[in-house]
C-alpha positions as CSV (number, residue, x, y, z in Angstrom):
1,X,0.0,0.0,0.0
2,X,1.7,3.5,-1.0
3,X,2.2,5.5,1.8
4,X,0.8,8.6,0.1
5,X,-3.1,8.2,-1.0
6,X,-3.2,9.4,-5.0
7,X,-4.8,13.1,-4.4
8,X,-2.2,13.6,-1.5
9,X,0.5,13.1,-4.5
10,X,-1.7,14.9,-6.9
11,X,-1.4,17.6,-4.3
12,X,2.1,17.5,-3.9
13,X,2.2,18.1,-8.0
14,X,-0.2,21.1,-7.6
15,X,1.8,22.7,-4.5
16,X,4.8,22.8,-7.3
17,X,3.0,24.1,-10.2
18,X,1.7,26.5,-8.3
19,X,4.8,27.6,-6.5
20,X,6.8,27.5,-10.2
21,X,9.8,25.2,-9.0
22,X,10.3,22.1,-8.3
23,X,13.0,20.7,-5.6
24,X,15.9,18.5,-6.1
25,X,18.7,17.4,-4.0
26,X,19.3,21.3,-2.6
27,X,18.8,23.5,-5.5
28,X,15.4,24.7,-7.6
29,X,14.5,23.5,-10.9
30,X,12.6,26.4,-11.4
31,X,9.7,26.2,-14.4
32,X,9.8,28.2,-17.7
33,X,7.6,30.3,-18.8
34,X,6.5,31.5,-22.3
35,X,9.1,33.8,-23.0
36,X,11.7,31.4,-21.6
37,X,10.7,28.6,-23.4
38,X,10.9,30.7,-26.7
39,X,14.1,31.9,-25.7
40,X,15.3,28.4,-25.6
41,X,13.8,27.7,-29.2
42,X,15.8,30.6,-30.8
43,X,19.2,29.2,-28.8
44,X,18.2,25.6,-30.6
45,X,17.5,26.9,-34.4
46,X,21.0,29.0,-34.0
47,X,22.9,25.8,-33.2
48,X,21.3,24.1,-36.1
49,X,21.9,26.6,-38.6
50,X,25.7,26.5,-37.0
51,X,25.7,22.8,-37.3
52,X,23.6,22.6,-41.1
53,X,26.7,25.5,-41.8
54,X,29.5,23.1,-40.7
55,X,28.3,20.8,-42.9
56,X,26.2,18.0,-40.6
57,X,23.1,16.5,-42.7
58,X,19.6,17.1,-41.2
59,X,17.6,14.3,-40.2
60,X,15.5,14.0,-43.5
61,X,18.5,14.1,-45.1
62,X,19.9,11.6,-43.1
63,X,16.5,9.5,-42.9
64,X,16.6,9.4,-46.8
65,X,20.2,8.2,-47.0
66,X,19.2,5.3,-43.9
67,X,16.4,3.9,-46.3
68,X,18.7,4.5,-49.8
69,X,20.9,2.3,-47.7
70,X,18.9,0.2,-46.6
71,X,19.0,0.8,-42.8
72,X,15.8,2.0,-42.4
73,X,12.7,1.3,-44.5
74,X,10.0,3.8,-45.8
75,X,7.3,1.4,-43.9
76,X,9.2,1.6,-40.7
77,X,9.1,5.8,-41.0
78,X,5.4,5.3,-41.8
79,X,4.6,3.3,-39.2
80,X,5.8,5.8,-36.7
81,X,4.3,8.7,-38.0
82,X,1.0,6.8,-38.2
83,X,1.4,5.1,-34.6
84,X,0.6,8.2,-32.5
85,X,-2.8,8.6,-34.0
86,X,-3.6,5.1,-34.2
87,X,-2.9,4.9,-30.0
88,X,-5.3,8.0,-29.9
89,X,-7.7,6.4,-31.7
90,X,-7.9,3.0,-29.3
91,X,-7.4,5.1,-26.1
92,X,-10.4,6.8,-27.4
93,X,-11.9,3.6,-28.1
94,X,-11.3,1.9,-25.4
95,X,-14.4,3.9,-23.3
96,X,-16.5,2.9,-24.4
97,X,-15.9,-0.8,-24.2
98,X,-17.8,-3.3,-22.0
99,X,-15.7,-3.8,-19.0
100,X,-15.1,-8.0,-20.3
101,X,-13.5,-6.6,-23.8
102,X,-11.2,-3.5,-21.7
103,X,-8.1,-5.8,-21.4
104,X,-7.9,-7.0,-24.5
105,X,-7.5,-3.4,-25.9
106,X,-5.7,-2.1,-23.3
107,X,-2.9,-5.0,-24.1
108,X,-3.5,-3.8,-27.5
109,X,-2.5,-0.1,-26.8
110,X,0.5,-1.3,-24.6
111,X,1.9,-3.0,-27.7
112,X,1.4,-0.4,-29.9
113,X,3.2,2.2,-27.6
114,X,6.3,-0.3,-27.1
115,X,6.2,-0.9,-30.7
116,X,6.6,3.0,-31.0
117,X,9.0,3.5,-28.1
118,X,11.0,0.7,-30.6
119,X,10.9,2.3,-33.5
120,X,11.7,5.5,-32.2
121,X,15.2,4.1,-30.5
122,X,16.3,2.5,-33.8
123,X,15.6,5.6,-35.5
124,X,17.4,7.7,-33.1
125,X,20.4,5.4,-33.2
126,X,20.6,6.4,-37.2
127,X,20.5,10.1,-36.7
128,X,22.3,10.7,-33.4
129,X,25.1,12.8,-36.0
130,X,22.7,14.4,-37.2
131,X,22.6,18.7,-37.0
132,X,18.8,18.3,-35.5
133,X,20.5,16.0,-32.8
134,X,23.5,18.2,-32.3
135,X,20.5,21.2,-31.5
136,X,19.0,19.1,-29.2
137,X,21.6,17.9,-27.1
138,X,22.9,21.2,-26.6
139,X,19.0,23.3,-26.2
140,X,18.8,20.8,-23.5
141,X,21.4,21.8,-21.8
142,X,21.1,25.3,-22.0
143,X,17.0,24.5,-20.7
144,X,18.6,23.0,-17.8
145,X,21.3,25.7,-17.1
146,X,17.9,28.5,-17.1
147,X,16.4,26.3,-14.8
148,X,18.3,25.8,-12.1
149,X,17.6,28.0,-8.8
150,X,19.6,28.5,-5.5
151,X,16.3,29.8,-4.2
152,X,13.3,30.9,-6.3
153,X,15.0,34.7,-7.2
154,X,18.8,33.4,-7.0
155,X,20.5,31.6,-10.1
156,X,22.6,28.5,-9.4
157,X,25.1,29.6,-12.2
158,X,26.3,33.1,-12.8
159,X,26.5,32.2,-16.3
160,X,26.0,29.7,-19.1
161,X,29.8,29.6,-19.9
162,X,30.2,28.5,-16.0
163,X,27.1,25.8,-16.7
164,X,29.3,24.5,-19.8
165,X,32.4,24.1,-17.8
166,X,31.1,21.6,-15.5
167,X,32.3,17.8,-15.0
168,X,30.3,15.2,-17.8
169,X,29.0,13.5,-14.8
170,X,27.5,16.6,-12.6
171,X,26.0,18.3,-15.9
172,X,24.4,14.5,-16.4
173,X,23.1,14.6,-13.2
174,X,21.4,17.8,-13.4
175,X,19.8,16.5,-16.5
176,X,18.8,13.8,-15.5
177,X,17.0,16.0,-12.4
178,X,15.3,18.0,-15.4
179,X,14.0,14.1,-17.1
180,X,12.7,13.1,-13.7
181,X,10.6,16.4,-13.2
182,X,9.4,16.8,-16.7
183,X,8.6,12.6,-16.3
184,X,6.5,14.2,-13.2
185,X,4.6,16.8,-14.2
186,X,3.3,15.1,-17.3
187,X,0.1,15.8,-19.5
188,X,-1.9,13.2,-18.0
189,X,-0.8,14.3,-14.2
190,X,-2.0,18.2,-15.3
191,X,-5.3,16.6,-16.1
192,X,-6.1,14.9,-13.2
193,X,-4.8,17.8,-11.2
194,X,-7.3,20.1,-13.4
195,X,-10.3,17.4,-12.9
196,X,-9.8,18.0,-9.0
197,X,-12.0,20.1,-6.9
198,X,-9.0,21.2,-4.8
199,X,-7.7,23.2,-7.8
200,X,-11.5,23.9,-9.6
201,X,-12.9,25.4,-6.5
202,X,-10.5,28.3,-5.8
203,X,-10.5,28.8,-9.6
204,X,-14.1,29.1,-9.9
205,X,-14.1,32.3,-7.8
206,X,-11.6,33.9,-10.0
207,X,-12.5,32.4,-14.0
208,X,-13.2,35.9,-14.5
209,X,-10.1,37.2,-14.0
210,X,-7.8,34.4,-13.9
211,X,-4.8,36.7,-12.8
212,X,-6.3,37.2,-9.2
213,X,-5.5,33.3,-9.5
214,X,-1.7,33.4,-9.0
215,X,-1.4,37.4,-8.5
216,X,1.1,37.9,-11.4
217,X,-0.1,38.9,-15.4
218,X,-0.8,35.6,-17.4
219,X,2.2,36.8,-19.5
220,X,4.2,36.1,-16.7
221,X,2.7,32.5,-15.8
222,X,5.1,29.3,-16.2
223,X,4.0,26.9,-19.2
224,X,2.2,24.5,-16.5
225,X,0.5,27.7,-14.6
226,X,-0.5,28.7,-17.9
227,X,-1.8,25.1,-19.1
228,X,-3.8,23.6,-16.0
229,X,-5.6,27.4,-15.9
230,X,-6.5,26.7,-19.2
231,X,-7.5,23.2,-18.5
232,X,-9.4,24.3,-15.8
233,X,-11.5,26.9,-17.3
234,X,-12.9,24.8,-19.8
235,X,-13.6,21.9,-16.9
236,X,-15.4,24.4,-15.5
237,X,-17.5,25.7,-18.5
238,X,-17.9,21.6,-18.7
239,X,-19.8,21.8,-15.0
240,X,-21.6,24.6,-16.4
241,X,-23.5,23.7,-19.0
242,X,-23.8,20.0,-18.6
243,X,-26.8,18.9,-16.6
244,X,-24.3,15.5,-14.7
245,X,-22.2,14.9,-12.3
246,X,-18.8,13.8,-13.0
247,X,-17.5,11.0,-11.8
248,X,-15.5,10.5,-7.9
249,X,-12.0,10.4,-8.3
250,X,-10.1,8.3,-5.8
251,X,-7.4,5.8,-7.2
252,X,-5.5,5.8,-11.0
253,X,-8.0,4.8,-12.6
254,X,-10.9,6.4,-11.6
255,X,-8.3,9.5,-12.1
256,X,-8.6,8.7,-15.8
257,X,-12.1,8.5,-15.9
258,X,-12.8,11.7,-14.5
259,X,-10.5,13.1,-17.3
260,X,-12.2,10.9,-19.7
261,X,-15.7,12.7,-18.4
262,X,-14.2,16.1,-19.1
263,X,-13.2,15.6,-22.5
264,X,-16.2,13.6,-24.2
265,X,-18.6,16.2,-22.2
266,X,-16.4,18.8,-23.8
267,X,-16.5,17.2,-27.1
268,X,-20.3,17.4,-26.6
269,X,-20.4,21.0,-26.3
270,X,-18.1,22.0,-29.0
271,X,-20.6,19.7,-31.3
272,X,-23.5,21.5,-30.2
273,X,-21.8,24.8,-30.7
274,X,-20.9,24.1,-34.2
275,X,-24.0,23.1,-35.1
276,X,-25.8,25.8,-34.4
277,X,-23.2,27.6,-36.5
């Protein structure tokens, strides 16, 4: 049995998205927001115009020389451009099943994500040399570097060129920190969190004028502030206008029907809306 119940780690989620930092082993990992983010888009397309300039394929270019070759295959590329949807479509699917017929699909969508996760590794093993790679890499590292917090107004690293100069092994490590709290603060975690009535409630009283939410300008929120607000209004609009209660929420899965609720009631309403258009 897990020490904490699944709202109190829910909650634990919300106190950091809320707060705009997460902790990790003495220092902040402190979240991005909009402008941040974008700054850390322009930092990636400058190292890949640097790296396309030195003379490093793309990754088209280098996925069209891998199936010339023969190391990939025009099916396998396919396949995992097609695979995404195709998971969409069965989770969406799989709702409205009879509860005898759920396992079956569910074993279906596991194997069509690890078929994915599959296809994605022996693609990336082809193009790790690639420019698009190279940009990656090294935007990842500079996302870290902005990240990290001594406390939530005091940078760990006086500058990036300090950041660069660490050990492999202790810029790895603060990576890795960054992996494990984007792992945590996932889409499917911001929707439960938005489904809750420990984050609807206080925003119902403020869906007006959402910055009385947080006290600071939406420009200024952090993508996750900025997203569960979002997600949150339109639950709300959902309780609005749809004459049902949702569902309780008290384990993982019941979590997932609650979010389930949201969107097909949403889905509702949009229909409605357009036809009467």
């Amino acid at each position: 049995m897990a020490f904490l119940s699944e709202i109190e780690s829910l909650k634990i989620i919300y106190k950091e998205i809320i707060e705009g930092y997460s902790v990790s082993d003495g220092y902040l990992i402190r979240h991005l927001d909009e402008i941040e983010h974008i700054e850390v888009s322009s930092h990636k397309l400058s190292l890949y115009v640097k790296y396309m300039k030195d003379g490093l394929p793309n990754a088209e270019a280098q996925t069209k020389t891998a199936i010339e070759c023969g190391n990939w295959s025009a099916e396998k590329e396919g396949e995992l451009v097609e695979l995404p949807q195709t998971i969409a479509d069965q989770e969406t699917h799989f709702s409205s099943l009879i509860p005898a017929q759920q396992p079956q699909i569910r074993r279906v969508i596991q194997m069509l994500k690890e078929k994915r996760i599959a296809l994605f590794i022996e693609k990336h093993a082809l193009l790790s040399q690639t420019a698009d790679a190279f940009a990656d890499r090294e935007s990842f590292n500079y996302l870290v570097y902005l990240s990290l917090y001594k406390s939530p107004k005091e940078k760990l690293f006086s500058s990036y060129q300090e950041f660069q100069e660490l050990e492999d092994i202790q810029l790895m490590k603060y990576g890795q920190a960054m992996e494990n709290m984007l792992a945590k603060i996932n889409t499917v975690c911001m929707n439960r969190i938005a489904s809750m009535p420990f984050f609807l409630n206080p925003l119902s009283y403020v869906k007006e004028n959402v910055q009385f939410f947080l006290n600071k300008p939406v420009s200024q929120l952090t993508y996750y502030q900025s997203h569960i607000i979002s997600l949150g209004l339109r639950n709300l609009n959902v309780l609005s206008n749809v004459n049902a209660d949702p569902p309780t929420a008290m384990n993982a899965e019941s979590f997932d029907a609650l979010t389930l609720w949201y969107d097909q009631q949403y889905s509702i309403l949009l229909g409605k809306r357009n036809s009467r258009q």
